[in-house]
GUTOR-393816 format. One record per residue: residue in three letters; x, y negated, z negated of N, C-alpha, C, CB in turn. Coordinates in steps of 0.05 Angstrom, whole numbers, padded with zeros to 5 digits, always signed. Atoms other than C-alpha are relative to their C-alpha. Glycine has a CB too. Example, Ala and Ser with C-alpha at 12.3 -4.5 7.8 and 13.67 -1.06 7.14 Angstrom:
ala+00018+00024+00000+00246+00090-00156+00018-00024+00000-00020-00001-00025 ser-00016+00024+00001+00273+00021-00143-00015-00022-00014+00009-00009+00029 
//
This chain:
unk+00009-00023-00016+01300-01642-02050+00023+00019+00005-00013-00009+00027 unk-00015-00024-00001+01336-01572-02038-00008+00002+00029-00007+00025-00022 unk+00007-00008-00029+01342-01566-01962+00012+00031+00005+00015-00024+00022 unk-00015-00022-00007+01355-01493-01938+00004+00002+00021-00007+00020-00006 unk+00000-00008-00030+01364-01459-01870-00002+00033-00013+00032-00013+00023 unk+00004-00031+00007+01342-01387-01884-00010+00020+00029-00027+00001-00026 unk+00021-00026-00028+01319-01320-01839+00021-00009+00018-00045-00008+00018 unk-00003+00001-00018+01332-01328-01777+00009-00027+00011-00016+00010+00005 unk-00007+00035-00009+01352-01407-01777-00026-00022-00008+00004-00003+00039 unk+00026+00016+00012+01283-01430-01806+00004-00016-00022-00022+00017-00009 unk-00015+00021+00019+01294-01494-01842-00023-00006-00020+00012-00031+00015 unk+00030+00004+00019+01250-01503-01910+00010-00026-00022-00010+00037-00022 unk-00002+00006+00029+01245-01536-01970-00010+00011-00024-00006-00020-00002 unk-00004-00023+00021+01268-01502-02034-00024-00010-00025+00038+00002-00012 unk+00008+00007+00023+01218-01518-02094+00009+00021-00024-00029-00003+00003 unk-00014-00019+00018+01263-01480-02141-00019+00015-00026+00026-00017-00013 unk+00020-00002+00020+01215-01488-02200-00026+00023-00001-00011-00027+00000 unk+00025-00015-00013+01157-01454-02169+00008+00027+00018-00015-00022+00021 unk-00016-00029-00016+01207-01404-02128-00015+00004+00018+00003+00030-00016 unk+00010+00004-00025+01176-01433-02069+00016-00006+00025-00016-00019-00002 unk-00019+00021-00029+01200-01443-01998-00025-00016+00018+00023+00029+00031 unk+00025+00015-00021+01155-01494-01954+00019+00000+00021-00015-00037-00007 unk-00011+00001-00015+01178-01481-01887-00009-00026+00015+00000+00022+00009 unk-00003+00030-00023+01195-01552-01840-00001+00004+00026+00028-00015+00001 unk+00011-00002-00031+01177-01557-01773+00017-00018+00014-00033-00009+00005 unk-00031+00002-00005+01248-01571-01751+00016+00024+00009+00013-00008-00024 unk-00019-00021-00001+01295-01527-01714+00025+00003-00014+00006+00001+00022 unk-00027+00000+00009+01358-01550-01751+00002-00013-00023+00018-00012+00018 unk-00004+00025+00019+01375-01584-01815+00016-00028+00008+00013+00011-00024 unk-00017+00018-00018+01424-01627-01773-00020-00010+00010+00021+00010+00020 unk+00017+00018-00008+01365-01641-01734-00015-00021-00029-00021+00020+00017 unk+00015+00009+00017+01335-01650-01799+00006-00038+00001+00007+00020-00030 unk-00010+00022+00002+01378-01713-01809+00001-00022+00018+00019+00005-00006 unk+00011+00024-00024+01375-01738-01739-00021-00014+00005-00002+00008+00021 unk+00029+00015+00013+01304-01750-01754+00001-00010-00018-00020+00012-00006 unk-00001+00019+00025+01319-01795-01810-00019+00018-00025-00016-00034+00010 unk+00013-00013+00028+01283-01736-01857-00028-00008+00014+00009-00015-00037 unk+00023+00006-00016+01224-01757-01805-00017+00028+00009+00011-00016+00026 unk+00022-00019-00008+01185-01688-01807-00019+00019-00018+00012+00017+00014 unk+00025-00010+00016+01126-01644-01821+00002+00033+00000-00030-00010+00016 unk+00000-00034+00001+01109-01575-01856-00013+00008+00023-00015+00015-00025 unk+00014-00009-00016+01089-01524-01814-00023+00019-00016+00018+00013+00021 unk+00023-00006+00005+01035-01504-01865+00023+00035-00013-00029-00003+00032 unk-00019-00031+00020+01083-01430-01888+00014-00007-00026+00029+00015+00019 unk-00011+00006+00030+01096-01428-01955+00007+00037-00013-00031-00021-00025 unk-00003-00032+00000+01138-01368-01974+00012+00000-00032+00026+00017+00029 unk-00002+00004+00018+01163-01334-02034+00031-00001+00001-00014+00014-00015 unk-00020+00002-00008+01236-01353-02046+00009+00028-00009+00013-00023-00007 unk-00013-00024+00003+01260-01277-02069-00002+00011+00027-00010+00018-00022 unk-00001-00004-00029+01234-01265-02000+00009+00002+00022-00005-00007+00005 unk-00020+00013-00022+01286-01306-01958+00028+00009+00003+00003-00027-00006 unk-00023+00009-00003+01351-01304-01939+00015-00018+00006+00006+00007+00007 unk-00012+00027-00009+01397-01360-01949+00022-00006+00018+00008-00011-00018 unk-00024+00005-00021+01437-01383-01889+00023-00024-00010-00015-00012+00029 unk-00010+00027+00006+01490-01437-01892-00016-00022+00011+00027-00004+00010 unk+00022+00026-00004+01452-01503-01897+00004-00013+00015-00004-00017-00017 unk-00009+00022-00024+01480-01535-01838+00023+00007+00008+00003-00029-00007 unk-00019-00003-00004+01524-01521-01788+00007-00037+00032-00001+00038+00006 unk+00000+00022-00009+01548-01597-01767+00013-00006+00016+00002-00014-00011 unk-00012+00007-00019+01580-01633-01710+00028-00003+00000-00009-00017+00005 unk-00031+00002+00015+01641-01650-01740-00003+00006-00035+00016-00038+00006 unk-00006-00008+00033+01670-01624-01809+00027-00018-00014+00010+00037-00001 unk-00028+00005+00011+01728-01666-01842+00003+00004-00030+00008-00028+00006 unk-00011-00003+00024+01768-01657-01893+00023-00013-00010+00004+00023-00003 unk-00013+00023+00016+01804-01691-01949+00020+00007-00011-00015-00012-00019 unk-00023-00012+00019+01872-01668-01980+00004-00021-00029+00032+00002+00020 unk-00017+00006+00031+01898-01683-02059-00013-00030-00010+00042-00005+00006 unk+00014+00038+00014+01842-01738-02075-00008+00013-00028-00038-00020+00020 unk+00009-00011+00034+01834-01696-02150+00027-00009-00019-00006+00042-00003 unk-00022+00011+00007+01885-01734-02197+00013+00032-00008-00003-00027-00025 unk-00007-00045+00013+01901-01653-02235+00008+00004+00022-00031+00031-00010 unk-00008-00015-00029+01905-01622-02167+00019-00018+00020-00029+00008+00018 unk-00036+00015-00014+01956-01679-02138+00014+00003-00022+00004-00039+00011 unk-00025-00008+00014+01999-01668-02199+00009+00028+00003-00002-00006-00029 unk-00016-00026-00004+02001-01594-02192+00014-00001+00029-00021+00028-00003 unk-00008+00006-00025+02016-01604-02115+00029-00008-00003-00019-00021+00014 unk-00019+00011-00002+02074-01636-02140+00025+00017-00010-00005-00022-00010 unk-00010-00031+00009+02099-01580-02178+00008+00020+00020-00021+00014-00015 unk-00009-00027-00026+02096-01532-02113+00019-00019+00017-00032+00015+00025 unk-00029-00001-00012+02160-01530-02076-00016-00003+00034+00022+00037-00009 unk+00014+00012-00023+02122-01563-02009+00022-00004+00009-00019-00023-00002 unk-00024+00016-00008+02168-01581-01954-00011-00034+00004+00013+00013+00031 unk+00007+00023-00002+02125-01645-01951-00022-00003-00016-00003-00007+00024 unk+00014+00001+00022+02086-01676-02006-00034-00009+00019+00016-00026-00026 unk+00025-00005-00009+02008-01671-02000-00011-00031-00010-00015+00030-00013 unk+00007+00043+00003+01987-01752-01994-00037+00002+00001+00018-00028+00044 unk+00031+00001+00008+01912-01765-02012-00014-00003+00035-00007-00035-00026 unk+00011+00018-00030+01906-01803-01941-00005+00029+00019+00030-00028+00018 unk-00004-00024-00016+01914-01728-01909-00033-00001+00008+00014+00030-00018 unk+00027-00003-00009+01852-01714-01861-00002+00019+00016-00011-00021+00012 unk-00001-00022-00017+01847-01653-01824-00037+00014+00013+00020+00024-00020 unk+00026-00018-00006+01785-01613-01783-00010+00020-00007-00003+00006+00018 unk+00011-00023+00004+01750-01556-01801-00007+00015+00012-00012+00001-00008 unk+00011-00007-00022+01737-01500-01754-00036+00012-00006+00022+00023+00011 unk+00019+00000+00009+01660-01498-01761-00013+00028+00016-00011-00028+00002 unk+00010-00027-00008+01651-01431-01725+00007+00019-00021+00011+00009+00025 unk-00009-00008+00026+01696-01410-01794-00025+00007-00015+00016-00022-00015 unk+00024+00009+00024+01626-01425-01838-00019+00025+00000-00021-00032+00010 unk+00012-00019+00013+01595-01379-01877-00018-00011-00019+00017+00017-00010 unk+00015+00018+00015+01537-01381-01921+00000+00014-00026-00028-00006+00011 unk+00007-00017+00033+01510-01361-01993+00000+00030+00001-00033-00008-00014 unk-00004-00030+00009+01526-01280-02009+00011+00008+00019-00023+00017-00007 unk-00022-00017-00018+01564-01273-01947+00035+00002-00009-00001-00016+00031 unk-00023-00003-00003+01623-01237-01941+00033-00017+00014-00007+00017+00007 unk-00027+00015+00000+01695-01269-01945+00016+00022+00019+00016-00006-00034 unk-00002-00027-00013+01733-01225-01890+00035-00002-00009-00011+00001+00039 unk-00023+00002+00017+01807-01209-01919+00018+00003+00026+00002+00023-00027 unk-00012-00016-00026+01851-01211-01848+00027+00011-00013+00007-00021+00030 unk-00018+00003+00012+01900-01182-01884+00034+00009+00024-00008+00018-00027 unk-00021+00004-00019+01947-01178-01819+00014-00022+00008-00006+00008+00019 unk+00000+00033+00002+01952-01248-01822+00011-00019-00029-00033-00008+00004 unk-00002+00010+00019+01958-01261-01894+00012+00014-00018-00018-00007-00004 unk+00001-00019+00028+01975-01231-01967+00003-00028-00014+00029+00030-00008 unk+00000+00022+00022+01966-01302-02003-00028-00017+00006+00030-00021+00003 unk+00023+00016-00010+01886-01315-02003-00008-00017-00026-00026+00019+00011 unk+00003+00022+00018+01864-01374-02034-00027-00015-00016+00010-00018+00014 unk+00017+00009+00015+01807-01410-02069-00001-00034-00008+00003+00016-00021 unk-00013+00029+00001+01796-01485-02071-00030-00010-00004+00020-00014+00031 unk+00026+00001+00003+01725-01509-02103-00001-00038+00007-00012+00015-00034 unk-00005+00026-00015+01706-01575-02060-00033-00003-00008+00014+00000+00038 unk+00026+00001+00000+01640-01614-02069-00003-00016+00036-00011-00020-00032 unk+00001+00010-00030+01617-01628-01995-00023-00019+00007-00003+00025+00020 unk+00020+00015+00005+01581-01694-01980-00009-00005+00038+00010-00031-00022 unk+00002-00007-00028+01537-01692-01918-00015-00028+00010-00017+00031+00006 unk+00001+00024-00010+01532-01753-01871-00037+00000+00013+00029-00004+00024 unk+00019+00003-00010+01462-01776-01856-00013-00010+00020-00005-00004-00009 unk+00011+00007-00025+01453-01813-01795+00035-00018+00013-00035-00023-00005 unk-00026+00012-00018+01510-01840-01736+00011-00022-00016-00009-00013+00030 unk-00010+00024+00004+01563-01892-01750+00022-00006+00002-00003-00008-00017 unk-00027-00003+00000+01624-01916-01752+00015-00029-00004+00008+00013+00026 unk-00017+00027+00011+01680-01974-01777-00023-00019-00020+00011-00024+00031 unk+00018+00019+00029+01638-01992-01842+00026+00005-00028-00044+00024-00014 unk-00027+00008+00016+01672-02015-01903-00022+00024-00032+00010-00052-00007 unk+00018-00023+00018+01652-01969-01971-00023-00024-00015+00024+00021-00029 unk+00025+00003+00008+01600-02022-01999-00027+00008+00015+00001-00023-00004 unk+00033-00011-00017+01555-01991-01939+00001+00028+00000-00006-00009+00038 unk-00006-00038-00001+01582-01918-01946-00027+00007-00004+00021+00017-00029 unk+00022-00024+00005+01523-01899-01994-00031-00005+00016-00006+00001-00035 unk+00017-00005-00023+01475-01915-01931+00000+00027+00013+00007-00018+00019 unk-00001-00017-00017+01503-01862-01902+00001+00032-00011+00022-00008+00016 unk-00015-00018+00006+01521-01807-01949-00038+00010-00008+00031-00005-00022 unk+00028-00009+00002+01451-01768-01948-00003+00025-00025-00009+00012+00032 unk-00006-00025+00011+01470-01705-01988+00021+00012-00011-00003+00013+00013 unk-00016-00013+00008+01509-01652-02018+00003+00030-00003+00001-00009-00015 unk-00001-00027+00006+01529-01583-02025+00032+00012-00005-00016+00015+00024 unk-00025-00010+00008+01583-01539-02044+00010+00014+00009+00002+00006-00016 unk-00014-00012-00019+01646-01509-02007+00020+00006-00008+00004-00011+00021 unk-00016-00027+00008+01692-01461-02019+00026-00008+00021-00020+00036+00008 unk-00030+00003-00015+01762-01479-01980+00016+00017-00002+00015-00021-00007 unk-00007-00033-00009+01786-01407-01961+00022-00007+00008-00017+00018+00022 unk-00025+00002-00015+01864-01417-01951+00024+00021-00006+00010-00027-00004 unk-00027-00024-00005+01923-01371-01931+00026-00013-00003+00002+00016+00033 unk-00023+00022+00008+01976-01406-01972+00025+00008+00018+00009+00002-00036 unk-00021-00006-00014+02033-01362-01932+00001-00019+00028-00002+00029+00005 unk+00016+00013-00020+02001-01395-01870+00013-00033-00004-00037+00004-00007 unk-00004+00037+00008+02001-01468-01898+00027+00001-00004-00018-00015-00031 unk-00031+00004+00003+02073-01462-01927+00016-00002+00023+00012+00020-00014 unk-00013-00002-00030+02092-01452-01854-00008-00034+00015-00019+00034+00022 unk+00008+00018-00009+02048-01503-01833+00009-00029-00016-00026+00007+00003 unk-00012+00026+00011+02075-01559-01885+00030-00004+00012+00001+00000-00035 unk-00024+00005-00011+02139-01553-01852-00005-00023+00021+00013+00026+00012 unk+00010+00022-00023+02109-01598-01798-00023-00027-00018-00022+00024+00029 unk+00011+00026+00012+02075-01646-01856-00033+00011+00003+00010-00033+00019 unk+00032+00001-00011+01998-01615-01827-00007+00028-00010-00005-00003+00037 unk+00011-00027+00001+01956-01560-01843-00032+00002+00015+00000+00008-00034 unk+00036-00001-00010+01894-01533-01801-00004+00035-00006-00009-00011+00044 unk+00003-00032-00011+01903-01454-01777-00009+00012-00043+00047+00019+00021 unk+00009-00012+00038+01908-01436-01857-00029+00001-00013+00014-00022-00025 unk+00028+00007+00018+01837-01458-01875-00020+00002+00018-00002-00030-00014 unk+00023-00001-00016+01803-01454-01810-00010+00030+00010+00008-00018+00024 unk+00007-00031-00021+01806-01373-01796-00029+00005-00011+00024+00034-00005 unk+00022-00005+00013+01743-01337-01798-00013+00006-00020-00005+00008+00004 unk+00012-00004+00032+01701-01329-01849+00005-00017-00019+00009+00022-00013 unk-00003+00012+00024+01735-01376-01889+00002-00031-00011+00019+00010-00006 unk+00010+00017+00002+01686-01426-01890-00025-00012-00017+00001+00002+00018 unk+00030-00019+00012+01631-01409-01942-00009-00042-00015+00010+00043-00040 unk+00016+00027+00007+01577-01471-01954-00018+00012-00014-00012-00019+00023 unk+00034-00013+00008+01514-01472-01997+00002+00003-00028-00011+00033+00016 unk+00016-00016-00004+01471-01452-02030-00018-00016+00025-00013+00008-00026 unk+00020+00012-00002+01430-01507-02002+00013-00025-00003-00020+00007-00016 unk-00009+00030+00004+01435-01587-01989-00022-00010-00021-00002-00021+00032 unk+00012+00009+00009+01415-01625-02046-00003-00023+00007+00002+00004-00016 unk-00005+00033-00013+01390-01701-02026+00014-00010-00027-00033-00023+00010 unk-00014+00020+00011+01424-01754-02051-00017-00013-00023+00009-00019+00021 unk+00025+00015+00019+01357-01784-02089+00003+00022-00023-00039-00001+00015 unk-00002-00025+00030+01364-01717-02136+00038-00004-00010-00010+00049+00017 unk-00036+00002+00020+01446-01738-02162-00002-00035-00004+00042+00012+00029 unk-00004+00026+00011+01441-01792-02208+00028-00016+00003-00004+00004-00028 unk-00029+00004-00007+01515-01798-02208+00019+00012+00008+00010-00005-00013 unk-00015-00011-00019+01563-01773-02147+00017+00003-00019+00007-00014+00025 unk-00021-00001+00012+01619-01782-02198+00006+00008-00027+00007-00017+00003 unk+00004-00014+00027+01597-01745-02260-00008+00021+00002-00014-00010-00017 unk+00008-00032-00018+01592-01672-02228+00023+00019-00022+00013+00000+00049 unk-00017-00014+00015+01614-01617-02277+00011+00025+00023-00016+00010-00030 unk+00002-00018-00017+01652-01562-02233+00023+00017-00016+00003-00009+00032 unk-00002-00025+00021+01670-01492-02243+00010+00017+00016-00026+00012-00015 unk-00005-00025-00018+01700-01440-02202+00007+00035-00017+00030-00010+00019 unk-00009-00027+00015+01704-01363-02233+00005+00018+00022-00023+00012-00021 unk-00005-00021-00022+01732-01311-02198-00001+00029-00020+00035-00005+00018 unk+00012-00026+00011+01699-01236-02222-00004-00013-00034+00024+00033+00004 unk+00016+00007+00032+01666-01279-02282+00024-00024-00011-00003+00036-00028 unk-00018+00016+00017+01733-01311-02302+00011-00028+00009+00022+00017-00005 unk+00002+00021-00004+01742-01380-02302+00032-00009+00010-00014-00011-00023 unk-00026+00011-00007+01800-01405-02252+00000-00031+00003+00010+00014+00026 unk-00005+00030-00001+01784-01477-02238-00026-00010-00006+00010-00012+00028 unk+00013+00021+00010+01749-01531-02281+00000-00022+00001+00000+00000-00015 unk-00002+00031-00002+01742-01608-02271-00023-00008+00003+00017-00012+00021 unk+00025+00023-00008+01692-01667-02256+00011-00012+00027-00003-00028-00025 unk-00005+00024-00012+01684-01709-02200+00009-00031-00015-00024-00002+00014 unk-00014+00021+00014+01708-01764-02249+00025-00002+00003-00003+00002-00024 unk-00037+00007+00003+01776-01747-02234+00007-00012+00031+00024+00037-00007 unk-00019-00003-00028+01780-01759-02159+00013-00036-00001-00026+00010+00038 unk-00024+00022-00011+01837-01815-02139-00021-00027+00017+00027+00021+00031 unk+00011+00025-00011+01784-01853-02093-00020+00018+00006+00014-00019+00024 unk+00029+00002+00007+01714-01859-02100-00012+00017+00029-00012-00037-00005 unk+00013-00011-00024+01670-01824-02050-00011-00012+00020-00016+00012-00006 unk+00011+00033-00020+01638-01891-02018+00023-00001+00012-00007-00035-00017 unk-00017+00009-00012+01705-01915-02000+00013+00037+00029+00022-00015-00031 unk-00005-00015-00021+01730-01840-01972-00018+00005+00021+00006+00018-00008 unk+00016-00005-00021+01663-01835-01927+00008-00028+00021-00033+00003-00012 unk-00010+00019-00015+01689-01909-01909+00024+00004+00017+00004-00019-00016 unk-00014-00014-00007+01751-01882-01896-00001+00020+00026+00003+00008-00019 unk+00011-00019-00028+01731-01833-01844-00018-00008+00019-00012+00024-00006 unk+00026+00000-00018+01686-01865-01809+00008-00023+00030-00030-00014-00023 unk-00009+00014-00042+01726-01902-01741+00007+00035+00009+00050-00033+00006 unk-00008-00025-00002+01733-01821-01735-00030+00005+00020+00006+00017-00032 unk+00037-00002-00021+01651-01828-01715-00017+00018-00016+00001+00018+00038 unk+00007-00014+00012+01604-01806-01751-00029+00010+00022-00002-00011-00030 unk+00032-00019-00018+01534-01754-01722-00015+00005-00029+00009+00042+00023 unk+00013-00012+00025+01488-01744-01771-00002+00030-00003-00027-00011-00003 unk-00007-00033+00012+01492-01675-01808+00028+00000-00003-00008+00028+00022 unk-00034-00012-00004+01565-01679-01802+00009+00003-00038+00029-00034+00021 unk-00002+00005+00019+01602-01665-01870+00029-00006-00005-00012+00015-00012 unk-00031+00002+00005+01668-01683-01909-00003+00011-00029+00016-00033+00004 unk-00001-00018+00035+01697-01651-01964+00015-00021-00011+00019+00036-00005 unk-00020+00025+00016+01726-01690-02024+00018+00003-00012-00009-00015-00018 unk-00024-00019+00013+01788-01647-02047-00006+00014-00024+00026-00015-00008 unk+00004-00006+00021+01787-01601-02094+00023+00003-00031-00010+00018+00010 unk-00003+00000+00023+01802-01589-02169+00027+00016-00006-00025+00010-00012 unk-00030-00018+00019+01866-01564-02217-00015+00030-00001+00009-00014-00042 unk+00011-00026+00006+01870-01487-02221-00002+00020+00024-00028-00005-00012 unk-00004-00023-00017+01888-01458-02152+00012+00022-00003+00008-00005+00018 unk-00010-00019+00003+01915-01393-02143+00040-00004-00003-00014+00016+00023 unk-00030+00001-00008+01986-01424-02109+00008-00013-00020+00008-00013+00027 unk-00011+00015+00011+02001-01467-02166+00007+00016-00038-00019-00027+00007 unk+00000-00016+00031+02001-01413-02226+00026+00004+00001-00019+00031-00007 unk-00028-00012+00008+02067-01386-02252+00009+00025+00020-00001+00012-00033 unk-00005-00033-00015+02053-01313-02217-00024-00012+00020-00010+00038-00025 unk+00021-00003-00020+02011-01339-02152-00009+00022-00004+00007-00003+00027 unk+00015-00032-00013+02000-01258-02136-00016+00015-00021+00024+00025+00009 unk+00017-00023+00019+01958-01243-02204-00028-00019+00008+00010+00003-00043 unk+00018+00019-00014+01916-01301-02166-00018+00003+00010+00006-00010+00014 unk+00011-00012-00016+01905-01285-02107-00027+00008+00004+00012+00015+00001 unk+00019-00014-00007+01843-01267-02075+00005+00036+00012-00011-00019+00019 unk-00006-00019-00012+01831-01191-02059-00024+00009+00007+00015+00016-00011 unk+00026-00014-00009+01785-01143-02026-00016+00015-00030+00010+00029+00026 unk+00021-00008+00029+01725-01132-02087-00008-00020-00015+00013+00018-00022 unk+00000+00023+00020+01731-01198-02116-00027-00014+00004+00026-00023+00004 unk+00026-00007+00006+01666-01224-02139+00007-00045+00000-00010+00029-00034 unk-00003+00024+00015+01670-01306-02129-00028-00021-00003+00024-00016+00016 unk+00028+00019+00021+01616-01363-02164+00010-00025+00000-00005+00008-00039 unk-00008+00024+00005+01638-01431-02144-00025-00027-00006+00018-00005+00024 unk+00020+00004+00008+01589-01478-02183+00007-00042-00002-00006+00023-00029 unk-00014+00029+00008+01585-01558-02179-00030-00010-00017+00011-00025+00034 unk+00026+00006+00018+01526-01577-02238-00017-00028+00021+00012-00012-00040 unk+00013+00015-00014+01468-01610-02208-00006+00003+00035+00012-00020-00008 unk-00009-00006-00032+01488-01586-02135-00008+00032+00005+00037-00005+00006 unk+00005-00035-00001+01485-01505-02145+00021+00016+00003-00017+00011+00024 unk-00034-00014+00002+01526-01447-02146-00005+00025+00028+00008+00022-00043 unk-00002-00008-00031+01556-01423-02077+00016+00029-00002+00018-00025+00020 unk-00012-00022+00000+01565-01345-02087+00018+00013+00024-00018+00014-00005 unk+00004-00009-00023+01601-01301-02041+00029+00018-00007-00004-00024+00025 unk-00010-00017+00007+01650-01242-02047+00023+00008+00019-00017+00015-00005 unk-00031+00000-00015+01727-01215-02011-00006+00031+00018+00034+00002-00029 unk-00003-00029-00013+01721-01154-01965+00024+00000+00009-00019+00009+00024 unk-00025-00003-00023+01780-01128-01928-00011+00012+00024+00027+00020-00010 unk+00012-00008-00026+01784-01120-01855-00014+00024+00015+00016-00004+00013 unk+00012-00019-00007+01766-01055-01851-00020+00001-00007+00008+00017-00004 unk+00026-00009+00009+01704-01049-01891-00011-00030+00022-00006+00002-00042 unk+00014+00024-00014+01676-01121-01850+00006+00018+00030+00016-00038-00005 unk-00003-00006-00026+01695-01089-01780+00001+00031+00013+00023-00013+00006 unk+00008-00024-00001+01703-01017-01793+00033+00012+00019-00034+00002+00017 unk-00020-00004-00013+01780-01014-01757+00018-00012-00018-00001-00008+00025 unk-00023+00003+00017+01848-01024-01787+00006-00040+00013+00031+00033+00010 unk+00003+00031-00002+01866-01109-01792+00019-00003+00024+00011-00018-00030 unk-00020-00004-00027+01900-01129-01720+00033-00022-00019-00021-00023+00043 unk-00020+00008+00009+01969-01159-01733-00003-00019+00011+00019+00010+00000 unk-00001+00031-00012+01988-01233-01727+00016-00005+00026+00013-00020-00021 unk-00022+00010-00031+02010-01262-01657+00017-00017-00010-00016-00020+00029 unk-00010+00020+00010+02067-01299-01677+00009-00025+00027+00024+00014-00019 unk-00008+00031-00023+02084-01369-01634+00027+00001+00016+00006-00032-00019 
//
């Protein structure tokens, strides 16, 4: 099943085929999950050109996973880090950040000039738990969808001086989910996912989930004396082919116009595009507070 959250926060289900939406008689897709997938249409059946897609969930807690892609920990190793990026890394997500399918990426560029791109597949927890070992993970791992990890490498380089990174990846906007949660019953295999990131058509990062360092069972095991809520999600690091790790980062770079298509096969592809601060707010970008 294709879960959405469209309009106004109205949670459906997508019948892609048919370019149907059946709206659920659910306020939340989070709720969705709290109800163990325990609910009924409300009888509306719309057409999907119709809708607008929201982000498919905005969850209780968000974690995230650093350098579990074998490619993307060797390039890591390559960048001139003051501290090397260890798989075990776990950081939060600011979930007021989150954006959905065709929204705008906001460019602060008072804050930044090194924006980033990082194509993550995001697996979303299905009901409470906590201190399980990974042969019970896939109890818990209900879903999937795809996330876009929006980072201000200038930002992070500051922030690896201290071994941690959050502020870099958590500012606004640069949180983009979606299109849509696929269940878990529709992915034959979590670990044979073709993925794709293009930026204005052109292909910057390619891999599989075949490459990651540790399995997805074990990392949901992994996180989980952390506590899990159902709807919550975690990301599973992403793929070779960032911007910071090219020869010339700055022909990289994200900018205001850029057109991006991050795509994980079987899962969907999570559009969504770079404004700068002026055109998103209509005023010149405020400058950074520094500490």
């Amino acid at each position: 099943m294709k879960l959405i959250t469209f309009d106004d926060g109205r949670v459906g289900r997508l019948e892609l085929e048919e370019n149907v939406v059946i709206e659920l008689d659910v306020p939340s897709t989070r709720e969705y999950f709290e109800r163990g997938g325990n609910v009924t249409e409300t009888g509306e059946r719309l057409a999907y050109s119709d809708v607008r897609l929201r982000a498919p969930i905005t969850p209780k807690k968000f974690f995230h996973t650093a350098g579990n892609f074998a490619d993307h920990h060797t390039e890591l190793e390559a960048v001139d880090w003051s501290h090397p990026v260890h798989k075990g890394i776990v950081f939060f997500q600011n979930i007021d950040a989150i954006i959905g399918p065709d929204d705008a990426i906001v460019y602060p560029e008072g804050l930044t000039k090194e924006l980033d791109y990082e194509l993550e597949l995001a697996i979303i927890i299905g009901k409470s738990g906590k201190f399980f070992g990974p042969d019970e993970a896939n109890d818990y791992i209900a879903g999937f969808t795809v996330f876009n990890d929006i980072t201000a490498r200038d930002i992070q380089r500051k922030e690896m001086e201290s071994g941690v990174f959050s502020f870099s990846k958590g500012i606004d906007t640069f949180c983009p989910i979606g299109p849509w949660i696929v269940t878990a019953d529709e992915v034959p295999d979590m670990h044979e996912l073709a993925m794709e990131l293009r930026v204005n058509g052109e292909v910057r990062q390619k891999g599989n989930t075949n490459q990651t360092r540790v399995s997805f069972p074990h990392l949901v095991a992994y996180h989980s004396p952390q506590i899990y809520s159902a709807g919550d999600i975690i990301t599973t690091g992403t793929i070779s082919g960032v911007a910071a790790v090219q020869p010339d980062p700055f022909q990289f770079y994200l900018q205001p116009g850029d057109q991006i298509e991050a795509e994980i096969a079987g899962i969907g592809t999570l559009k969504n595009h770079v404004v700068s601060w002026e055109e998103a707010w209509g005023s010149p970008a405020p400058t950074r507070v520094d500490w």
